[in-house]
C-alpha positions as protocol buffer text, in pm:
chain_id: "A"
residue {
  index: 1
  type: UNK
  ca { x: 11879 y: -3735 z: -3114 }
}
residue {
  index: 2
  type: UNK
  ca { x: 12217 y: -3785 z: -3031 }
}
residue {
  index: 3
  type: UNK
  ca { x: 12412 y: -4060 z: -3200 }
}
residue {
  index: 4
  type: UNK
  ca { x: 12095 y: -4288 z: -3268 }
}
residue {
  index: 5
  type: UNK
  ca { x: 12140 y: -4668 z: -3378 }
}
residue {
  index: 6
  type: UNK
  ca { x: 11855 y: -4799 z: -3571 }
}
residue {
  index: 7
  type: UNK
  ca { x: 11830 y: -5210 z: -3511 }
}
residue {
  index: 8
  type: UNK
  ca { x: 11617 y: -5293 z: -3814 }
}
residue {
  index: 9
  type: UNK
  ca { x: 11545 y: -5695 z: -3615 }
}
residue {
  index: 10
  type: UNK
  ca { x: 11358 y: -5486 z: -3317 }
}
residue {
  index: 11
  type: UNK
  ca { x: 11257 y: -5233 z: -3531 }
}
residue {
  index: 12
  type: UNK
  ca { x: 11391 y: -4954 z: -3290 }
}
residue {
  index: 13
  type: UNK
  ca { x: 11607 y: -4699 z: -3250 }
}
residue {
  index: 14
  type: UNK
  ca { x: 11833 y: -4573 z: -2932 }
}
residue {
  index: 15
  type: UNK
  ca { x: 12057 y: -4254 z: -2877 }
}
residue {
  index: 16
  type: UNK
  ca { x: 12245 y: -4175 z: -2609 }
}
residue {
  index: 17
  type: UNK
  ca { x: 12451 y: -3846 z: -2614 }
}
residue {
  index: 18
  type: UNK
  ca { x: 12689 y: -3740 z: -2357 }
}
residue {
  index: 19
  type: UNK
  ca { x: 12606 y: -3347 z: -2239 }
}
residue {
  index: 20
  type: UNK
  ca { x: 13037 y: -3344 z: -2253 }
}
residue {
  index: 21
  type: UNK
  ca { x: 13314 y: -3582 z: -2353 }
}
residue {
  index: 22
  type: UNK
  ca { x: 13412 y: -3683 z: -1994 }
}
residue {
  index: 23
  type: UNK
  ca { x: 13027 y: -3832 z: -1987 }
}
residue {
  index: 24
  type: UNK
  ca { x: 12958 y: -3810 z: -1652 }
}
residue {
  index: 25
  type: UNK
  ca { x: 12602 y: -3657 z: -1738 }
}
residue {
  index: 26
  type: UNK
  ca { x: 12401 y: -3785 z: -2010 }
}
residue {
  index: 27
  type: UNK
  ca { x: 12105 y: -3880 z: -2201 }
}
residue {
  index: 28
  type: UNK
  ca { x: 11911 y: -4184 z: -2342 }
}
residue {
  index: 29
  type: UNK
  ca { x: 11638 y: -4294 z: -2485 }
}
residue {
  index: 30
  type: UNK
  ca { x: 11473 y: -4564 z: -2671 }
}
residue {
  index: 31
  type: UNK
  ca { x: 11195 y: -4545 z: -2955 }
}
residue {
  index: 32
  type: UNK
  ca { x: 11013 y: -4828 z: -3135 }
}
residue {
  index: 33
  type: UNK
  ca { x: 10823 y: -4828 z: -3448 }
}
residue {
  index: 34
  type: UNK
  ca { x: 10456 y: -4907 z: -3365 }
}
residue {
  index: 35
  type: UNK
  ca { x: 10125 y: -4869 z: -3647 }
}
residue {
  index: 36
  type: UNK
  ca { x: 10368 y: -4674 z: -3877 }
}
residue {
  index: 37
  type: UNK
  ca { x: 10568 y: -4456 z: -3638 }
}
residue {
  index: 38
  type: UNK
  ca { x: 10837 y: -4424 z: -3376 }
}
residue {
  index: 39
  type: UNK
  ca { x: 10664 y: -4409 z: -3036 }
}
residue {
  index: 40
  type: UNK
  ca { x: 10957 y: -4321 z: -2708 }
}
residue {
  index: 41
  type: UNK
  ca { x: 10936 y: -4616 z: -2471 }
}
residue {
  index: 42
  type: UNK
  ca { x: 11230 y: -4464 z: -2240 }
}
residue {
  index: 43
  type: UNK
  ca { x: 11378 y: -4149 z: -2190 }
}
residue {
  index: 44
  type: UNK
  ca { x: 11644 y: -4097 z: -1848 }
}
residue {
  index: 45
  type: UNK
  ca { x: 11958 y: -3867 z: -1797 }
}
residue {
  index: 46
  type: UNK
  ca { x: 12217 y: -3817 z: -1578 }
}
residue {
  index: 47
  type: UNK
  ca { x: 12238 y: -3435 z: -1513 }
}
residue {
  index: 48
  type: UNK
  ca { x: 12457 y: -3433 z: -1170 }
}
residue {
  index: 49
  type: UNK
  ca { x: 12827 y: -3373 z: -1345 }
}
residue {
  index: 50
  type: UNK
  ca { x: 12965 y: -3551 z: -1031 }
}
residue {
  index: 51
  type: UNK
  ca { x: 13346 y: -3483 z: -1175 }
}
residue {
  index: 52
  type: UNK
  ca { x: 13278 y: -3042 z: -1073 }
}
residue {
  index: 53
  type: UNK
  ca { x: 13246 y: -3236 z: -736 }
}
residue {
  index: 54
  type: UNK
  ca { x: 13498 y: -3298 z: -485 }
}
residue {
  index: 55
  type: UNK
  ca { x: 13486 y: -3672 z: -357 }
}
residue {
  index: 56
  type: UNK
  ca { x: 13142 y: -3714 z: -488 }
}
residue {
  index: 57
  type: UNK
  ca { x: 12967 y: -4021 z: -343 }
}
residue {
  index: 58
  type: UNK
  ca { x: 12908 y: -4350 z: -526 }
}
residue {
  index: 59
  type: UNK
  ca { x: 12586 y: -4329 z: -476 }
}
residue {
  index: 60
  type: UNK
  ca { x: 12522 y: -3977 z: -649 }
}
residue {
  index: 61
  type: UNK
  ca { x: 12769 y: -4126 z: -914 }
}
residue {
  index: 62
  type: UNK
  ca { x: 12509 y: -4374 z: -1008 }
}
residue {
  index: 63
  type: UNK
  ca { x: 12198 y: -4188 z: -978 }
}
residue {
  index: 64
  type: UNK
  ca { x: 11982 y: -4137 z: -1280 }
}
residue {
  index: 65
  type: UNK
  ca { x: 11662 y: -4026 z: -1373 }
}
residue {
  index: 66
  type: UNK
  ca { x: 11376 y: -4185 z: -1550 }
}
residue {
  index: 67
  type: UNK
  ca { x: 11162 y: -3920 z: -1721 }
}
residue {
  index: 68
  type: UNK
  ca { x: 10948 y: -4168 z: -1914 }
}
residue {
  index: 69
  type: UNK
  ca { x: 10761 y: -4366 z: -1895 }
}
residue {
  index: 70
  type: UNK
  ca { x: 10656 y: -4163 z: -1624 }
}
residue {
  index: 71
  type: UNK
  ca { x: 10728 y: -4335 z: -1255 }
}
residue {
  index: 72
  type: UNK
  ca { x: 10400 y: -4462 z: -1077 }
}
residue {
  index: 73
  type: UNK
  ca { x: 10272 y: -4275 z: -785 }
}
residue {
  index: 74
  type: UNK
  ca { x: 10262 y: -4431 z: -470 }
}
């Protein structure tokens, strides 16, 4: 984990680390403590680095990717 912050309330923990300082890809996740351990509830990233691009679009700017919980199939 990358920077994690524990919220003792929720009982959870969340990280998000930037892959470099200008952050424009990343990682997150969240975690909570269930029957006596820390079981991930989310996990996405950003891995585009949209600023190696010239005039990227907004929309690729925003895009991220949810790797869990695992998206539904259709």
């Amino acid at each position: 984990m990358t920077n994690p912050f524990f919220d003792e309330k929720t009982q959870s923990i969340t990280e998000f680390g930037k892959w470099r300082g200008l952050g424009d890809a990343w990682s997150s996740g969240d975690w909570r403590f269930e029957a006596g351990k820390f079981v991930m509830v989310r996990y996405e990233i950003d891995p585009i680095y949209e600023a190696n691009l010239d005039n990227p679009p907004q929309k690729l700017a925003d895009k991220s990717f949810k790797l869990f919980p695992p998206a539904k199939s259709k």
